[in-house]
LODONU-205941 format. One line per 5 residues: number of its first residue (from 1); their letters; for each residue x, y, z of N, C-alpha, C. Coordinates in pm, whole numbers, plus 32768, in hexadecimal, padded with zeros to 4 digits. Example, Ala and Ser with C-alpha at 12.3 -4.5 7.8 and 13.67 -1.06 7.14 Angstrom:
1	AS	8527 7DC7 830C 84CE 7E3E 830C 8528 7EB6 830C  8505 7F1F 82C4 8557 7F96 82CA 850A 8003 8313 .
//
This chain:
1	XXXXX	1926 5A4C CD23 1979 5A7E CCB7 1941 5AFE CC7B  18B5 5B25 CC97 18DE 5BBE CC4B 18AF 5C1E CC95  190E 5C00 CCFF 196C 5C84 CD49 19DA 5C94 CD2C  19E8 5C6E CCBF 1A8F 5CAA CC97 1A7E 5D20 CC60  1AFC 5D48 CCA7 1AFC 5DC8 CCAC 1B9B 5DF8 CC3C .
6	XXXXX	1BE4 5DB3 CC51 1C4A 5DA3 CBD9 1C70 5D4D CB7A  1CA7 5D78 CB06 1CC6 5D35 CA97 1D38 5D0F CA5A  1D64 5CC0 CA3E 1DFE 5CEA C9FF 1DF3 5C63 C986  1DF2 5CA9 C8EF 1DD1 5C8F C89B 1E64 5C63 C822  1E7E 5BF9 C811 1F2B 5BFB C7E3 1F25 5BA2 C75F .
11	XXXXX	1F38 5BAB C6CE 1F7A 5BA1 C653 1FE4 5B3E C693  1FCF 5AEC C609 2029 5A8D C605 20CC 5A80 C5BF  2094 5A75 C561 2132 5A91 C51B 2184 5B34 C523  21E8 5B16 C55C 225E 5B6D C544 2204 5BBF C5EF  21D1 5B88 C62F 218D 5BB3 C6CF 21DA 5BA6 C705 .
16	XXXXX	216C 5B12 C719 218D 5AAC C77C 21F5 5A7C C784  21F8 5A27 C6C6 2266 59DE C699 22B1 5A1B C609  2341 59F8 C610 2383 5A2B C5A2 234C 59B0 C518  22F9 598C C4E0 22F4 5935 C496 2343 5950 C423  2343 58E2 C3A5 23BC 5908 C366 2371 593F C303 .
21	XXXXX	23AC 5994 C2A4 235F 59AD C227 236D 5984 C1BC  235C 59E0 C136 231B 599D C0CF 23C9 596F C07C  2413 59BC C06F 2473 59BC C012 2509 5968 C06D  24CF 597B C106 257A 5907 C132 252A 588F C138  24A3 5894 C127 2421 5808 C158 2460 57C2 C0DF .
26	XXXXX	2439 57EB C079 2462 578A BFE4 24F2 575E BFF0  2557 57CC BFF8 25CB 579B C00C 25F8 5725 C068  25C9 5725 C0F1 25DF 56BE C16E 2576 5614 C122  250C 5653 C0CC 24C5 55DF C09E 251D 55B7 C049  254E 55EB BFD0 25B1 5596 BF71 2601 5567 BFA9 .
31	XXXXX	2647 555F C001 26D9 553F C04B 26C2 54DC C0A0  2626 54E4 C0EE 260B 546B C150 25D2 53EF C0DF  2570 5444 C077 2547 5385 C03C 2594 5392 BFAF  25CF 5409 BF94 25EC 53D0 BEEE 25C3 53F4 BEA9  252F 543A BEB9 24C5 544D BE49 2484 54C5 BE47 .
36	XXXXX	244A 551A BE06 2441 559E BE01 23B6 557C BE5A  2375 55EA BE85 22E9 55E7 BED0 229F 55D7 BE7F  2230 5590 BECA 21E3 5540 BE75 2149 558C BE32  214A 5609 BE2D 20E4 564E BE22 2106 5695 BD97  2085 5689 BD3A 20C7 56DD BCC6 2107 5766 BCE5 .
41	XXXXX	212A 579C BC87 2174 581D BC6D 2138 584E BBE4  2168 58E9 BBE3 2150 5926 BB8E 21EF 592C BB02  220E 5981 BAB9 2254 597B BA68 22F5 59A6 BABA  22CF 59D1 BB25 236B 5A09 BB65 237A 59AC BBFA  2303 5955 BC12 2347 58D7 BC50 22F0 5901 BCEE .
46	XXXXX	22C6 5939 BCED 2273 597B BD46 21E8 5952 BD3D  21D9 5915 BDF4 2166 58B5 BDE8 20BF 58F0 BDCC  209E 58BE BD92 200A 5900 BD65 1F91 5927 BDDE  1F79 58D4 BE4A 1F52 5901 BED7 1FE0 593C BF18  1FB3 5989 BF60 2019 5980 BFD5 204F 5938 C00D .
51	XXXXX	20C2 5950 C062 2121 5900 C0B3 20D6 58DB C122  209A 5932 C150 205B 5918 C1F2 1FF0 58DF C1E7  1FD1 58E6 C161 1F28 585E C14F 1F50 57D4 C13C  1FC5 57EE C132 1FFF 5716 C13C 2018 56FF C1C2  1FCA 5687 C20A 201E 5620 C233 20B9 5629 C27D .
56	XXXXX	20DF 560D C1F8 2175 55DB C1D1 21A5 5656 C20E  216A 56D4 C20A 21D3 5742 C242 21E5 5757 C2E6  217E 56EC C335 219D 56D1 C3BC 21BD 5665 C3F9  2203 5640 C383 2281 557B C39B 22AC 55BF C427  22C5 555E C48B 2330 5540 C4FE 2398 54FE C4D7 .
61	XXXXX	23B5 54A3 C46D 241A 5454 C446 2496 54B5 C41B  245D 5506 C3C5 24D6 5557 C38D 24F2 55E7 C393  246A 5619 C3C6 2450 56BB C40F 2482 568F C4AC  24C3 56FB C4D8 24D0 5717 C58C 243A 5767 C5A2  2466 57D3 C590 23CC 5819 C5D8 23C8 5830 C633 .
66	XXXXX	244B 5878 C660 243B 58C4 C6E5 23EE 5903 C703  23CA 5924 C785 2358 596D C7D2 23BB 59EC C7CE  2365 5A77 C7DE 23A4 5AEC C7E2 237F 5B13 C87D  2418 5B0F C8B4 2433 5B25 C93F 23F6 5BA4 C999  23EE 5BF5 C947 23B6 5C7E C956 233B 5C54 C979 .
71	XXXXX	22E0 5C3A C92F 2269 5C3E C921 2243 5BB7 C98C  2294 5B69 C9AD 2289 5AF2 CA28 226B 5B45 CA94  22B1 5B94 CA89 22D2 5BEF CB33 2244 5C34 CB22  220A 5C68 CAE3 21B1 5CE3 CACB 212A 5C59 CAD6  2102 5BFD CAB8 20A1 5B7D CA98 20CD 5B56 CB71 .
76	XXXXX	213E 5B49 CB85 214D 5AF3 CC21 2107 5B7C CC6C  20F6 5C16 CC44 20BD 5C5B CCA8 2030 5C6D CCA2  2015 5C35 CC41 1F70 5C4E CC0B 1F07 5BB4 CC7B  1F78 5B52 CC41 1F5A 5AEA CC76 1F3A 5AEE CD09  1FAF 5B29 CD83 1FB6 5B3E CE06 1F60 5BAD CE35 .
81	XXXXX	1F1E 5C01 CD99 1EBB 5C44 CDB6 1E35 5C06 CDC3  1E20 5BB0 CD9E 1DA0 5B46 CD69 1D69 5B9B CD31  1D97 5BE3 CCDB 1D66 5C0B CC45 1D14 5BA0 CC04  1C92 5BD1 CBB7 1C82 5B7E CB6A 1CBC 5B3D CADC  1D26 5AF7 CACE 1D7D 5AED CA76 1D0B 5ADB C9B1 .
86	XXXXX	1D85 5B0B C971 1D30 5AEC C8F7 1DAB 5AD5 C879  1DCE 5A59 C815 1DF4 5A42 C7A6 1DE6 5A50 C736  1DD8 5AAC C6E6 1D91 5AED C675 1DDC 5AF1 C60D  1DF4 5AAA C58E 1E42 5A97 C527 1DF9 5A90 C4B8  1E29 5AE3 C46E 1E05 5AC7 C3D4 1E0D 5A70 C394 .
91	XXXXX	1E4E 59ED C3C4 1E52 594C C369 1DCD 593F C378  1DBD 58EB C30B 1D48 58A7 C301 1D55 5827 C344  1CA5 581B C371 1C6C 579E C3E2 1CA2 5722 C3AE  1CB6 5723 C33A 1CD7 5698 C315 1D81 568E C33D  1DB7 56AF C38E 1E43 56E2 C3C0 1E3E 56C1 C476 .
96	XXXXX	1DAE 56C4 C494 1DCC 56BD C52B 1E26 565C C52A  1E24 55D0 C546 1E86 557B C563 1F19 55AD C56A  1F37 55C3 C4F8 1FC1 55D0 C4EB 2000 5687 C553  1FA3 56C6 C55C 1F9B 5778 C5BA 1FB3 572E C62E  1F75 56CE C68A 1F65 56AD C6E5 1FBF 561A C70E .
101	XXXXX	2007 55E4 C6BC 203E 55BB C6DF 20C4 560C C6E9  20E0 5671 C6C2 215C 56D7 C6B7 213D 5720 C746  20D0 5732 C76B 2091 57B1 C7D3 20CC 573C C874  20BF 56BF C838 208E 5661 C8BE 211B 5646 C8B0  2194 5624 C850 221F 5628 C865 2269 56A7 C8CF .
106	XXXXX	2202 56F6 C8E6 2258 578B C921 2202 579D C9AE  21AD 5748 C9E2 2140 573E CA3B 2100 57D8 CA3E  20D3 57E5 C9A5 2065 5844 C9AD 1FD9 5817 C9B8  1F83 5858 CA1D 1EF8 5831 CA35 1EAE 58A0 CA32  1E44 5887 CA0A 1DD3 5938 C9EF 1D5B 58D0 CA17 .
111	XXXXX	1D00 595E CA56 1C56 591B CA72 1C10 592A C9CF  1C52 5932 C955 1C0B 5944 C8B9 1C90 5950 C870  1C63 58E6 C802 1CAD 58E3 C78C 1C5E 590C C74C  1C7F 5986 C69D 1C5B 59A6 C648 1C61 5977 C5EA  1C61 5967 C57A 1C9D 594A C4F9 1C51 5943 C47B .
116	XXXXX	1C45 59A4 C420 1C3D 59ED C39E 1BF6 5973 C333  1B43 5973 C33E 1AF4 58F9 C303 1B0C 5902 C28B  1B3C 5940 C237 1B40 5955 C195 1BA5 59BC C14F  1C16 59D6 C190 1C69 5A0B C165 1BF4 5ACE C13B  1BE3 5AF1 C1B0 1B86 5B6B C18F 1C20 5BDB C1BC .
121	XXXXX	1C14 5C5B C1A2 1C4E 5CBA C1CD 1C92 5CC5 C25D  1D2F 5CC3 C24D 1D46 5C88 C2E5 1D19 5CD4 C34B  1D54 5D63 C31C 1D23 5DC4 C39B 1C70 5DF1 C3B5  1C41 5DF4 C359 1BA8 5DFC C38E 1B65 5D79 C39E  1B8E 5D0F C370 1B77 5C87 C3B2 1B9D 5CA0 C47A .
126	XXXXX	1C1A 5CBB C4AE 1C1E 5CEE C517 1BD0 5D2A C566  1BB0 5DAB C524 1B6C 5DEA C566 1AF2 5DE8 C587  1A8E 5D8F C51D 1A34 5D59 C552 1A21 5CDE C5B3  1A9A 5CBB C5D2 1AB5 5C4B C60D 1AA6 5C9C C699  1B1B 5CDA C6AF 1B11 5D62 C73B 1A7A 5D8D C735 .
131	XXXXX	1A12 5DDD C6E2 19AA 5E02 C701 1962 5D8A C757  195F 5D17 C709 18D9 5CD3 C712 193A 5C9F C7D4  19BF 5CAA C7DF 19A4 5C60 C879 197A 5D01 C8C4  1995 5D5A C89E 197B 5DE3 C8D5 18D4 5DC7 C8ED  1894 5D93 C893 17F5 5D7B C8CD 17CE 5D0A C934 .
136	XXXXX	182C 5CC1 C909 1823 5C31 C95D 1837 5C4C C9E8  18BE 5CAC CA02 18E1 5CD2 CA88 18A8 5D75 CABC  1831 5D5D CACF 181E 5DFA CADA 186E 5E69 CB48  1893 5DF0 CBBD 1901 5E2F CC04 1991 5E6F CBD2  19AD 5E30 CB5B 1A1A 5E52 CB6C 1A33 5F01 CB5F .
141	XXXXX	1AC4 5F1A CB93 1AF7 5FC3 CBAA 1B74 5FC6 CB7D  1BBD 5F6A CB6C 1C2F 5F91 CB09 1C88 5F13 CABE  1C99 5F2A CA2E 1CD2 5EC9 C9D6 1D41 5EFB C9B8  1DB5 5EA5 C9E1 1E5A 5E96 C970 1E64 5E1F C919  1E68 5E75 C876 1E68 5E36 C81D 1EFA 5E39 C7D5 .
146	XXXXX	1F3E 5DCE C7A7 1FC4 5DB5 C7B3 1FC2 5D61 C755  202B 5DAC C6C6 201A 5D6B C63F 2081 5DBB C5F4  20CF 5D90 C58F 2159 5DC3 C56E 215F 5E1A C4D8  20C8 5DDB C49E 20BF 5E16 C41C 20C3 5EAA C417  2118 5F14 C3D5 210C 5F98 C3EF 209C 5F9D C3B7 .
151	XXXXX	2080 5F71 C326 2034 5FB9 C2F4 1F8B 5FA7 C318  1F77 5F60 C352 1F21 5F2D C3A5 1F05 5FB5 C43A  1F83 5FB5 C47A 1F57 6006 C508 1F29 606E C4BD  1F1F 60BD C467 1F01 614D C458 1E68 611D C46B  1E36 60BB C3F4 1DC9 609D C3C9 1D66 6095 C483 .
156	XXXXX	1DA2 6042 C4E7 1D85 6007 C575 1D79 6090 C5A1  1DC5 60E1 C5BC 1DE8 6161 C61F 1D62 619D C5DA  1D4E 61C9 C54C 1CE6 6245 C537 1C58 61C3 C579  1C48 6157 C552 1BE9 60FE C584 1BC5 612C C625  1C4D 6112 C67C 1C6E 6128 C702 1C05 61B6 C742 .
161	XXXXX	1C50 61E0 C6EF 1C20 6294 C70E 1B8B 628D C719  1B38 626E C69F 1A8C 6261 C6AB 1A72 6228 C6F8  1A9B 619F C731 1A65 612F C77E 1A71 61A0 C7F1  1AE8 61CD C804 1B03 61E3 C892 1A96 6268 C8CE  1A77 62A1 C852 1A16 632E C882 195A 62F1 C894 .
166	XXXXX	1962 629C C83A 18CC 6236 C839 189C 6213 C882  1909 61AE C8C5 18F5 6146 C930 193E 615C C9E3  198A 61EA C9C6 19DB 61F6 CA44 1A0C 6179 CA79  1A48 615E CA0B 1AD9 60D3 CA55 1B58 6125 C9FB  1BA5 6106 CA74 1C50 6109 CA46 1C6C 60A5 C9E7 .
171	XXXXX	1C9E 60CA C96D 1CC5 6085 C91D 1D63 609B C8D8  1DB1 6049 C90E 1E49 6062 C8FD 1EA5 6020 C890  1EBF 603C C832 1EEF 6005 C7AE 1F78 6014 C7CE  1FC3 5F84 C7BC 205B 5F71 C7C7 2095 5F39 C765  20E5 5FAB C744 2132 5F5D C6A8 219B 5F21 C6D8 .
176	XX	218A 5E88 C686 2255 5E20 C6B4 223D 5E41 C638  22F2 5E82 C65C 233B 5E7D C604 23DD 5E36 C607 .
//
């Protein structure tokens, strides 16, 4: 394993999968049990953690959670590449279960799951995530990193750019949009 020589590095929500969000999430929750979500709120009803730090916001019962077809096709060529696959999400660890049972509904498989120990900074949480396998794999020569947040790719691409003059690996930033 570290002769890999490629990478293909893929974000979870709104990626892989369309998960639902914060404002039709509450709505589909009142309507399925009755009862507003169960997490405090602030004065305008708006939950005090985030949406994507609950649980509850990766139900199978009452979320679909389609897989994004696009990004299937782009994951089936990486795969037939024997890329070294990689899952990298900003939920927090206390979330694997419920990421992976959504990932394993769509028969997604990666050689590494990620996932965010303390709710730290999503995008430089990432990127040290990418460095530290960049040391792990000293072979590797080129990474596609594939993640939907705009405001995020700018942050990845200027990242991209240093890594790529440092370390002479291709480093390819793909915005889903």
């Amino acid at each position: 394993m570290n002769n890999i020589k490629n990478m293909a590095v893929f974000d979870f929500d709104s990626t892989l999968v369309f998960t639902e969000g914060a404002e039709m999430g509450r709505k589909k929750w009142l309507m399925h049990y009755d009862n507003l979500f169960p997490y405090k709120t602030d004065e305008i009803g708006k939950s005090v953690r985030a949406w994507w730090s609950h649980p509850e916001s990766l139900n199978t019962e009452i979320f679909h959670h389609p897989s994004n077809e696009y990004v299937r096709n782009i994951y089936k060529n990486h795969l037939n590449n024997n890329d070294f696959m990689v899952m990298l999400t900003g939920r927090l660890e206390s979330l694997e279960p419920g990421v992976k049972k959504i990932l394993d509904m769509h028969d997604y498989k990666f050689d590494r799951y990620y996932f965010n120990p303390k709710g730290f900074n999503t995008e430089k949480y990432k990127v040290k995530k990418v460095e530290d396998l960049m040391k792990e794999f000293k072979s590797i020569e080129k990474i596609d990193f594939y993640d939907d947040r705009g405001k995020h790719i700018t942050f990845f691409r200027d990242w991209a750019k240093i890594q790529s003059e440092i370390r002479k690996i291709e480093i390819n930033i793909h915005h889903i949009k």
